[in-house]
Biopython code that builds the backbone (N, CA, C, O; Angstrom):
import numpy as np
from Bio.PDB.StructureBuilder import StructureBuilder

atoms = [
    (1, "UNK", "N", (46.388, -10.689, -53.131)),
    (1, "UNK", "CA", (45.382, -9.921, -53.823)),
    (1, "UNK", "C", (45.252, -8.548, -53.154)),
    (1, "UNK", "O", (44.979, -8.533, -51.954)),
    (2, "UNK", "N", (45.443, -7.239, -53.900)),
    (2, "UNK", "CA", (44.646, -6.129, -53.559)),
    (2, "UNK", "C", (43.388, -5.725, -53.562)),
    (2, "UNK", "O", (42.665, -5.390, -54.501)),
    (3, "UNK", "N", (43.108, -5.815, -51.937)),
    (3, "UNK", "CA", (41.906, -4.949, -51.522)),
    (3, "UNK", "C", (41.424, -3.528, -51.305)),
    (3, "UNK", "O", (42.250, -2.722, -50.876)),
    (4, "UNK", "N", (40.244, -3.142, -51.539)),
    (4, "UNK", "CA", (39.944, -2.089, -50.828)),
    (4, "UNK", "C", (39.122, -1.868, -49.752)),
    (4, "UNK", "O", (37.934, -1.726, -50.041)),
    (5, "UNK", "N", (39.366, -1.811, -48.797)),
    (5, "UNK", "CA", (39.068, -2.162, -47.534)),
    (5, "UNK", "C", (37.858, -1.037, -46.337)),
    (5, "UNK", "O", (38.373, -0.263, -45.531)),
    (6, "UNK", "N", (36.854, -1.123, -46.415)),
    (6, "UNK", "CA", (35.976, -0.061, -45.590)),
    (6, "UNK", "C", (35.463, -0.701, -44.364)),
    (6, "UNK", "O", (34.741, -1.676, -44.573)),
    (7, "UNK", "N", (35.660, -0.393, -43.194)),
    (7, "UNK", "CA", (35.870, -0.467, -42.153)),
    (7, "UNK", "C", (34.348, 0.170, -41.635)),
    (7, "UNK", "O", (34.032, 1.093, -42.386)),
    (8, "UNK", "N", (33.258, -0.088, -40.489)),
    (8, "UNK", "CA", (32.363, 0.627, -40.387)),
    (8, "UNK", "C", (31.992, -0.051, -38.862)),
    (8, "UNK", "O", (31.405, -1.126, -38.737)),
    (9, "UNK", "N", (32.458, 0.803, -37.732)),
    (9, "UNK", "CA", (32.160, 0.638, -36.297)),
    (9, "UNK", "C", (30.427, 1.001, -36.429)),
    (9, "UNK", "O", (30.081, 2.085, -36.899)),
    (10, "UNK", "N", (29.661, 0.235, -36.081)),
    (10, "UNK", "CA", (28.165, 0.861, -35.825)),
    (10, "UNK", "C", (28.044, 1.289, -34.687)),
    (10, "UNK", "O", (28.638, 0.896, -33.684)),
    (11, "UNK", "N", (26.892, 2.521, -34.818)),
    (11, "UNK", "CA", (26.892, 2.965, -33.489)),
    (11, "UNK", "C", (25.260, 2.779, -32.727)),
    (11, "UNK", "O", (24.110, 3.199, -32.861)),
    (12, "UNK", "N", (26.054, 1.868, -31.876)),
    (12, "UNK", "CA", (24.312, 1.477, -30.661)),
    (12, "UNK", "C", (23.489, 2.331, -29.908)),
    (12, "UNK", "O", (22.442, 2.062, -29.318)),
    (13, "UNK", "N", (24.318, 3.784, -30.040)),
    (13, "UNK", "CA", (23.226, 4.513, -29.224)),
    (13, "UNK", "C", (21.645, 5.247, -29.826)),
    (13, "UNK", "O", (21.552, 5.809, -30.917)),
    (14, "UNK", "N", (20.898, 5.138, -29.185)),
    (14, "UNK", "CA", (19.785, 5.467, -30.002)),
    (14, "UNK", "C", (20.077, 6.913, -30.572)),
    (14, "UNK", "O", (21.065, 7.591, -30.290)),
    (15, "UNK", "N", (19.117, 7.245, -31.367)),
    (15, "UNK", "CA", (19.117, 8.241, -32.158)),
    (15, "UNK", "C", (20.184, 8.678, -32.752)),
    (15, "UNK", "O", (20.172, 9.601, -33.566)),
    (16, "UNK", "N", (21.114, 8.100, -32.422)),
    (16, "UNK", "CA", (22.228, 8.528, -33.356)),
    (16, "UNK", "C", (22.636, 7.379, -34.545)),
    (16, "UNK", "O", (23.003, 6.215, -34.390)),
    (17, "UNK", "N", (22.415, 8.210, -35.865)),
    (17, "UNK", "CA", (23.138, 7.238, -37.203)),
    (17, "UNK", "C", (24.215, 7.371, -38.050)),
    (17, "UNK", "O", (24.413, 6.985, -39.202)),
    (18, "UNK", "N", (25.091, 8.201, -36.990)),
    (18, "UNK", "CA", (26.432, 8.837, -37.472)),
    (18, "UNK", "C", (27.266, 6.847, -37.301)),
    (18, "UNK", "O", (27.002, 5.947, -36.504)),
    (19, "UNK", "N", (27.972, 6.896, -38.121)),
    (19, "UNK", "CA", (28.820, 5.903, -37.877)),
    (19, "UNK", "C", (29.964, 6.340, -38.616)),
    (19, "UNK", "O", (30.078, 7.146, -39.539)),
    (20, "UNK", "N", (31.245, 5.225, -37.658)),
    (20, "UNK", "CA", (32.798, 5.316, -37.766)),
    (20, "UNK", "C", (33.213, 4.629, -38.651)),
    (20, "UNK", "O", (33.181, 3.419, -38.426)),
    (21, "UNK", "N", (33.826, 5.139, -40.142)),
    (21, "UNK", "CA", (34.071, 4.842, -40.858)),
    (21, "UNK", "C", (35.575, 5.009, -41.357)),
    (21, "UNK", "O", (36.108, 6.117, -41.295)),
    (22, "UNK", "N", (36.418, 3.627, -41.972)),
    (22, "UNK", "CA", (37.502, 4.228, -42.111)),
    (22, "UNK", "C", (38.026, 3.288, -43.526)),
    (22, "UNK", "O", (37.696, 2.112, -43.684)),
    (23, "UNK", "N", (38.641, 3.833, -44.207)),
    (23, "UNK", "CA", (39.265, 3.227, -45.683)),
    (23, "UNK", "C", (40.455, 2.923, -45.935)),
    (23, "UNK", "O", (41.274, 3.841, -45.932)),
    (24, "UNK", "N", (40.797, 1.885, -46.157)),
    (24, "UNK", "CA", (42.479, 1.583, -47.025)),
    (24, "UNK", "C", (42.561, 0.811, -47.737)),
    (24, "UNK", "O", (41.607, 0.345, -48.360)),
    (25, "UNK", "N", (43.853, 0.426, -47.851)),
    (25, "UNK", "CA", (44.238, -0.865, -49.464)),
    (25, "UNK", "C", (45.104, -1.820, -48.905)),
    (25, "UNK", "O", (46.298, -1.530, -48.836)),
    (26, "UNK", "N", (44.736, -2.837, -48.520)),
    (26, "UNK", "CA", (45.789, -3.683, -48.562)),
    (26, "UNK", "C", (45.763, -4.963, -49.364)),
    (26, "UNK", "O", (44.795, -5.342, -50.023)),
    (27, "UNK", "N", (47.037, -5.657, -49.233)),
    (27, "UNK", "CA", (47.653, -6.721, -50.127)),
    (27, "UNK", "C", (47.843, -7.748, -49.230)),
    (27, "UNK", "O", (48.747, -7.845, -48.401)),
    (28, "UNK", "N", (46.709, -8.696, -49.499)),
    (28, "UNK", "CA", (46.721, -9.895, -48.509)),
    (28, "UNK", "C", (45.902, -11.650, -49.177)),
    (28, "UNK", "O", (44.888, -11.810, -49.855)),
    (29, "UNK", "N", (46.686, -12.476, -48.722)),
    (29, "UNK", "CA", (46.071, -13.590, -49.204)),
    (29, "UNK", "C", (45.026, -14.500, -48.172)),
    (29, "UNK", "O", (44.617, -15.654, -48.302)),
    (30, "UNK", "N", (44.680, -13.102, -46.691)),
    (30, "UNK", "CA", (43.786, -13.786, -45.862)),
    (30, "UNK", "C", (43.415, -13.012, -45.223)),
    (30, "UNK", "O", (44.080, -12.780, -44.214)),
    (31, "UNK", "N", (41.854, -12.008, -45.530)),
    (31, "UNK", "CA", (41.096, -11.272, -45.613)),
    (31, "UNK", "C", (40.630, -11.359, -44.134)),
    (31, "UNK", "O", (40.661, -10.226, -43.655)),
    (32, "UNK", "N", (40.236, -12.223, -43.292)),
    (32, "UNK", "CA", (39.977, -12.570, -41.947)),
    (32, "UNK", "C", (41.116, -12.340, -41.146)),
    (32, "UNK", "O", (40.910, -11.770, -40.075)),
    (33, "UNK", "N", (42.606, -12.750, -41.515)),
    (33, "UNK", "CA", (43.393, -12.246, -40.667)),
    (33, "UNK", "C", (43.465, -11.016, -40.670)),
    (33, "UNK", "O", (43.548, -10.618, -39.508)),
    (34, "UNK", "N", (43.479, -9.990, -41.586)),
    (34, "UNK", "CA", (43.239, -8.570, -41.854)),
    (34, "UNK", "C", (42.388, -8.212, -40.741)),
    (34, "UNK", "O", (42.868, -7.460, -39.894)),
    (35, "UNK", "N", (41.329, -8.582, -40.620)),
    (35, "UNK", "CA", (40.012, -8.362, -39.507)),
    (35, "UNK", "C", (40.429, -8.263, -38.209)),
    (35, "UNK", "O", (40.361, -7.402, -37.332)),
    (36, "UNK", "N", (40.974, -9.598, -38.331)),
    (36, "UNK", "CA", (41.685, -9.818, -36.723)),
    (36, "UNK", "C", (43.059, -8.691, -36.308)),
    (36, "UNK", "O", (43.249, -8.410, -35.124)),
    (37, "UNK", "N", (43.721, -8.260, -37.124)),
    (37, "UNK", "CA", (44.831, -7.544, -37.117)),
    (37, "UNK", "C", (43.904, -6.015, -36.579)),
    (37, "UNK", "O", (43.889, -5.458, -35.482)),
    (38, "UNK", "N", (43.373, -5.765, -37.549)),
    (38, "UNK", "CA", (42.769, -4.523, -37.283)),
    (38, "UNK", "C", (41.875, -4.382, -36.063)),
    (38, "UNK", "O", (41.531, -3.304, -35.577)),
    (39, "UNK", "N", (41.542, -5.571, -35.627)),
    (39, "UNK", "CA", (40.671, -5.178, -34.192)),
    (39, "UNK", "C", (41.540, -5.157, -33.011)),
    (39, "UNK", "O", (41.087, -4.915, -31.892)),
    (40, "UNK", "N", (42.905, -5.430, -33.254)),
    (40, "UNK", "CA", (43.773, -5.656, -32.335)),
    (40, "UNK", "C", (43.513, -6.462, -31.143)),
    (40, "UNK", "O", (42.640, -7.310, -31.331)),
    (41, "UNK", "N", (43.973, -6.443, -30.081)),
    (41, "UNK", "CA", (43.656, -7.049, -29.364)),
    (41, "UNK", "C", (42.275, -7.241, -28.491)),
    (41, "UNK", "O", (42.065, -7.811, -27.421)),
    (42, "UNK", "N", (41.586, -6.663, -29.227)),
    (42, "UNK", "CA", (39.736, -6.719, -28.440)),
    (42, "UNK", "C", (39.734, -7.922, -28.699)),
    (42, "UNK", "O", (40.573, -8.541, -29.354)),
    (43, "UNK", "N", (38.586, -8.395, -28.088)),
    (43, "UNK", "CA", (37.944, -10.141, -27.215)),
    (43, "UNK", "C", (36.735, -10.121, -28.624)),
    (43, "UNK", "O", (35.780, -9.368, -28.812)),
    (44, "UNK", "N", (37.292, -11.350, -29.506)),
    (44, "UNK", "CA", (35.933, -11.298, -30.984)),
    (44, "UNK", "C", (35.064, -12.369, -30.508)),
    (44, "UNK", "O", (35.521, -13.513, -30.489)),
    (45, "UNK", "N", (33.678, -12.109, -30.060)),
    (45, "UNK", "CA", (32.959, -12.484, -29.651)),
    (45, "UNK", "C", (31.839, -13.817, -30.902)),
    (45, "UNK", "O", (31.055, -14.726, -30.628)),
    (46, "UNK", "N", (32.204, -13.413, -31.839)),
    (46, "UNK", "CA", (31.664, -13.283, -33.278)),
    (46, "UNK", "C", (31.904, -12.823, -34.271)),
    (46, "UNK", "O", (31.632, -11.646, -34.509)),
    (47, "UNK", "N", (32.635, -13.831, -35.367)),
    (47, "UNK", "CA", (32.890, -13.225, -36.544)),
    (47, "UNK", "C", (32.467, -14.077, -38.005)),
    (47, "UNK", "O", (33.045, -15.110, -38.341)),
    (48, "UNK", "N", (31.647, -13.608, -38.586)),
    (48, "UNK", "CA", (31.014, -14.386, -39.540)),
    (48, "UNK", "C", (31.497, -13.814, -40.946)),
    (48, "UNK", "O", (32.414, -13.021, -40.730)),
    (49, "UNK", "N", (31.199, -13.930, -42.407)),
    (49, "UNK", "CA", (31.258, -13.537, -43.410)),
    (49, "UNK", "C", (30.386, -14.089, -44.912)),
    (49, "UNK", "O", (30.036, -15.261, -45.055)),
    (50, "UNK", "N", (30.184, -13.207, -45.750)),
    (50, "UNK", "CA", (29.903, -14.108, -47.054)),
    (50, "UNK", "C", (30.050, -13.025, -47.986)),
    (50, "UNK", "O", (30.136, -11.859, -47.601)),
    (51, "UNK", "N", (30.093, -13.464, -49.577)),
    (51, "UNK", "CA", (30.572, -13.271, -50.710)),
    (51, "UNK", "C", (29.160, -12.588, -51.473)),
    (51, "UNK", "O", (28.199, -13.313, -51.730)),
    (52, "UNK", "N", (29.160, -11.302, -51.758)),
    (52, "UNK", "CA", (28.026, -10.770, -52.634)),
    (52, "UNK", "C", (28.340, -11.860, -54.022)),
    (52, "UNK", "O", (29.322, -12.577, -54.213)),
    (53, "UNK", "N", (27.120, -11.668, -54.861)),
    (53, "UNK", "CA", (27.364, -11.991, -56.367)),
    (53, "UNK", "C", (28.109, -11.548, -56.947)),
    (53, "UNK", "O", (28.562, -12.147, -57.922)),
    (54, "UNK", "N", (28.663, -9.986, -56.494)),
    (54, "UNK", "CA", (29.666, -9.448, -56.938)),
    (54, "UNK", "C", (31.101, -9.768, -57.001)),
    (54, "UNK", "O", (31.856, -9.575, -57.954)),
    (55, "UNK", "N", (31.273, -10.097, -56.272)),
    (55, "UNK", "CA", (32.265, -11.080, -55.149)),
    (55, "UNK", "C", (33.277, -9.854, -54.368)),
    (55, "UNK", "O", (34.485, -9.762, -54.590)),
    (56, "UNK", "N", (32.504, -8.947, -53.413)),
    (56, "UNK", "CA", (32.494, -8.192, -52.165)),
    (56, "UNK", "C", (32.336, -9.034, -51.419)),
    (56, "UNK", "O", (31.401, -9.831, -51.496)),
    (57, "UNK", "N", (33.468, -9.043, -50.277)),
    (57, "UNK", "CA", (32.957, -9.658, -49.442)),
    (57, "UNK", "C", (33.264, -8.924, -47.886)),
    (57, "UNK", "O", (34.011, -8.032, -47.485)),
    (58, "UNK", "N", (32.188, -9.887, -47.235)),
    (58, "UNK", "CA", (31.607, -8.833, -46.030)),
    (58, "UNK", "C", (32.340, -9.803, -44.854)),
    (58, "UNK", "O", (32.327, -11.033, -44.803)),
    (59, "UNK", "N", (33.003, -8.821, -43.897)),
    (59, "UNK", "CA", (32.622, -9.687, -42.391)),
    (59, "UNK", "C", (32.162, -8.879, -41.842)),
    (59, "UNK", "O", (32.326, -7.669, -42.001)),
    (60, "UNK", "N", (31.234, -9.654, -40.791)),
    (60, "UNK", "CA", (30.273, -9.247, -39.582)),
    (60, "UNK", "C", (30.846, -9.900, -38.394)),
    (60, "UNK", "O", (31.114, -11.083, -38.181)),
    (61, "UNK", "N", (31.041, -8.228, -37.251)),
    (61, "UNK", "CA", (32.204, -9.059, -36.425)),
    (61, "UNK", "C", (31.524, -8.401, -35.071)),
    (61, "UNK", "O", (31.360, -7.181, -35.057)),
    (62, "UNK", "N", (31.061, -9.330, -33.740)),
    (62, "UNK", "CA", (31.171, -8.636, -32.338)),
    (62, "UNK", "C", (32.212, -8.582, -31.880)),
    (62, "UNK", "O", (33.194, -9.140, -32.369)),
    (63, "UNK", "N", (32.216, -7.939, -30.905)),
    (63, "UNK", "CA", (33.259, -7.793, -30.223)),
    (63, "UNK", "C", (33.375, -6.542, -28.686)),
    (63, "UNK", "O", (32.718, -5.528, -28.920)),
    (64, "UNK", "N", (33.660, -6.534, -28.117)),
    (64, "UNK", "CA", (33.771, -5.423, -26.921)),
    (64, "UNK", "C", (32.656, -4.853, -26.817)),
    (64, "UNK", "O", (32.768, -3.741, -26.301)),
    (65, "UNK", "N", (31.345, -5.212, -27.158)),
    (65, "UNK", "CA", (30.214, -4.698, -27.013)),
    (65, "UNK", "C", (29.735, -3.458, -28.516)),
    (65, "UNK", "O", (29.057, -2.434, -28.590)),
    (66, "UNK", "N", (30.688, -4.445, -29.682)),
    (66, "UNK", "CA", (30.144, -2.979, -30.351)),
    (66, "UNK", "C", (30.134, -4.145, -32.004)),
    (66, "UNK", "O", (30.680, -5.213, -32.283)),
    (67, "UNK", "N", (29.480, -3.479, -32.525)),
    (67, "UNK", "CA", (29.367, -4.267, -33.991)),
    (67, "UNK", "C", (30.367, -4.033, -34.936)),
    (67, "UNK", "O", (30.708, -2.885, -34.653)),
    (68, "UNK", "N", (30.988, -4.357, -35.787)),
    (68, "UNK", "CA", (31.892, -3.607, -36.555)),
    (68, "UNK", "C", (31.192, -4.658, -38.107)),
    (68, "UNK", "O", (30.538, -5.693, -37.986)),
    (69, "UNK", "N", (31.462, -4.200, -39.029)),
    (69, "UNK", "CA", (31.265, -4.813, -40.227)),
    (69, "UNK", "C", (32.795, -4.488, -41.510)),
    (69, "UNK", "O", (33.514, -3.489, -41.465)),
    (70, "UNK", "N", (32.866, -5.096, -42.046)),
    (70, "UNK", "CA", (34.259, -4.794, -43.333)),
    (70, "UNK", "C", (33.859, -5.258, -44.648)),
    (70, "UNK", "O", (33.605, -6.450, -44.821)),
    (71, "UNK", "N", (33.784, -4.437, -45.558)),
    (71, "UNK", "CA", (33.924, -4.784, -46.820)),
    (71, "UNK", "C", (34.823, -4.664, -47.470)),
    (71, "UNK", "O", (35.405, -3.580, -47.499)),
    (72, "UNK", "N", (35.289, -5.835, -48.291)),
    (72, "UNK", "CA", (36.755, -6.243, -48.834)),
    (72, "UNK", "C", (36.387, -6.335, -50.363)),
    (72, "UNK", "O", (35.905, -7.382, -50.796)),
    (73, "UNK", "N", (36.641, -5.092, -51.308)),
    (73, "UNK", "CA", (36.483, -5.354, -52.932)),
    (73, "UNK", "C", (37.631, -5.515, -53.582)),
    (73, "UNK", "O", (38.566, -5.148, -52.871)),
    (74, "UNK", "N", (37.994, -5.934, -54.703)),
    (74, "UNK", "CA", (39.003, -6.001, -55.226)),
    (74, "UNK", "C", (39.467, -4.850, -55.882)),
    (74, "UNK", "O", (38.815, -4.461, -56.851)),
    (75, "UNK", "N", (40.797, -4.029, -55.426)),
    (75, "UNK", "CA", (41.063, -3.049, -56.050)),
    (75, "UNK", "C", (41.924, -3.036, -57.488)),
    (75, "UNK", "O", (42.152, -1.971, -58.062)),
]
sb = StructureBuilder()
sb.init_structure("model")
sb.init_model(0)
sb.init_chain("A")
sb.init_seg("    ")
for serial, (resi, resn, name, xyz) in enumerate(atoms, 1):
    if name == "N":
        sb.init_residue(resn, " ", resi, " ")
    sb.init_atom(name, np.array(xyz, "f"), 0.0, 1.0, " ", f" {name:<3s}", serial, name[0])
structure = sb.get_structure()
């Protein structure tokens, strides 16, 4: 299945609400390995997910001390 893929590092420092954002497309039949690929080798402390009504779906991932989140729509 083709995804469209948004990527969003949060950022923990106070006052700041700039966050790292990044976009692509890929073609995959396992949306979590995608996750794992893209965090490369960082230590995943936590990685959870679920399915909007829409059927977007989200992971919520720790890791190296920083939050990252992914939304996966169908392109």
């Amino acid at each position: 299945m083709l995804y469209e893929v948004m990527h969003e590092i949060q950022n923990s420092c106070g006052n700041n609400q700039k966050r790292d954002m990044t976009f692509t497309e890929v073609e995959t039949d396992s949306p979590e390995q995608v996750v794992r690929q893209m965090l490369g080798n960082q230590i995943i402390d936590e990685i959870t997910s679920e399915t909007d009504k829409d059927g977007q779906l989200t992971f919520y991932v720790s890791c190296s001390g920083l939050r990252h989140r992914f939304f996966f729509s169908e392109a």
